[in-house]
N, C-alpha and C positions, 0 to 999 in steps of 0.2 A: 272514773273520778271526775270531778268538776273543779272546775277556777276559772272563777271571774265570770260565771257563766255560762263556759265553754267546757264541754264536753275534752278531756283532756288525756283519759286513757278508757277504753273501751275493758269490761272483762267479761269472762267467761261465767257459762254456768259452773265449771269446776272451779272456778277462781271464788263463787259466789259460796257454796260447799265449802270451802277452806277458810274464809271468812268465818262462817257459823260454825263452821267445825261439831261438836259435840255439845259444846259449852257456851256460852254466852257469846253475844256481837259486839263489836262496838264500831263507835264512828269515829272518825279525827275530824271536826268540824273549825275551820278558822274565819272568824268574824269581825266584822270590821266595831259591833259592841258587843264584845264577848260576856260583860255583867249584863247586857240588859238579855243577854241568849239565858245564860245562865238562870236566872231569877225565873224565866219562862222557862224553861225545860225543870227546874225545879216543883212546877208545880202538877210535873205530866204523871201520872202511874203507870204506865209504860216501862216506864226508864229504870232499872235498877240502880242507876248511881250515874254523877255526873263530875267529872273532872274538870279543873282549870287550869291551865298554867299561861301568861302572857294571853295572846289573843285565839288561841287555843282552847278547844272546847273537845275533851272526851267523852259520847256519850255511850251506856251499857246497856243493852236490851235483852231477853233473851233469842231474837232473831233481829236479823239486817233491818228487816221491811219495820219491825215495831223502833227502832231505834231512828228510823227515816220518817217513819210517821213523828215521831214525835220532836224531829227538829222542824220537823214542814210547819208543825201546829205552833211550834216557839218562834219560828221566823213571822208567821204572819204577825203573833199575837203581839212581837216583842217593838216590830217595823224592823230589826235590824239583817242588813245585805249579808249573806256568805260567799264569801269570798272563796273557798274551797269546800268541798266535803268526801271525804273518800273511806273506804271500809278499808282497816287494814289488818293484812294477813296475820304480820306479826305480834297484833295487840289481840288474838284468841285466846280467851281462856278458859281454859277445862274445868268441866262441869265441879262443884263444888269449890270452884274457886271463890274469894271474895269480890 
């Protein structure tokens, strides 16, 4: 996981596998201009779906790596800083989910 720049927890390949699980990835992304992330991740096909809530940014992929590509391609496009980004275990959801 990352904040502020700084590498902040190290994981595993099995950590990575639990992340992707069977079913879709996501990311918990926190940005310092969460609409201007948004409005750019909105225009990626990549992404199956993108959440907001406060300065919190969920993005949906169907693996890790396409859900990182396409915050890399929203940070550069958007100018705005990420202040965190991390995949988390307990936002997997199983295949046919929405």
């Amino acid at each position: 996981a990352l904040s502020r720049g700084k590498v902040v927890k190290m994981g595993t390949s099995l950590e990575l596998t639990m992340v992707q699980g069977s079913g879709k990835a996501r990311l918990a992304v926190v940005a310092e201009d969460p609409r201007a992330l948004v409005a750019a991740l909105a225009q990626d096909s990549e992404l199956l779906a993108v959440e907001m809530s406060g300065r919190s940014v969920v993005v949906v992929a169907h693996d890790v790596e396409a859900a990182a590509r396409a915050v890399g391609r929203a940070v550069v496009s958007s100018g705005t800083p990420i202040l965190e980004l991390s995949p988390e275990n307990a936002l997997v959801l199983p295949p046919g989910a929405p």
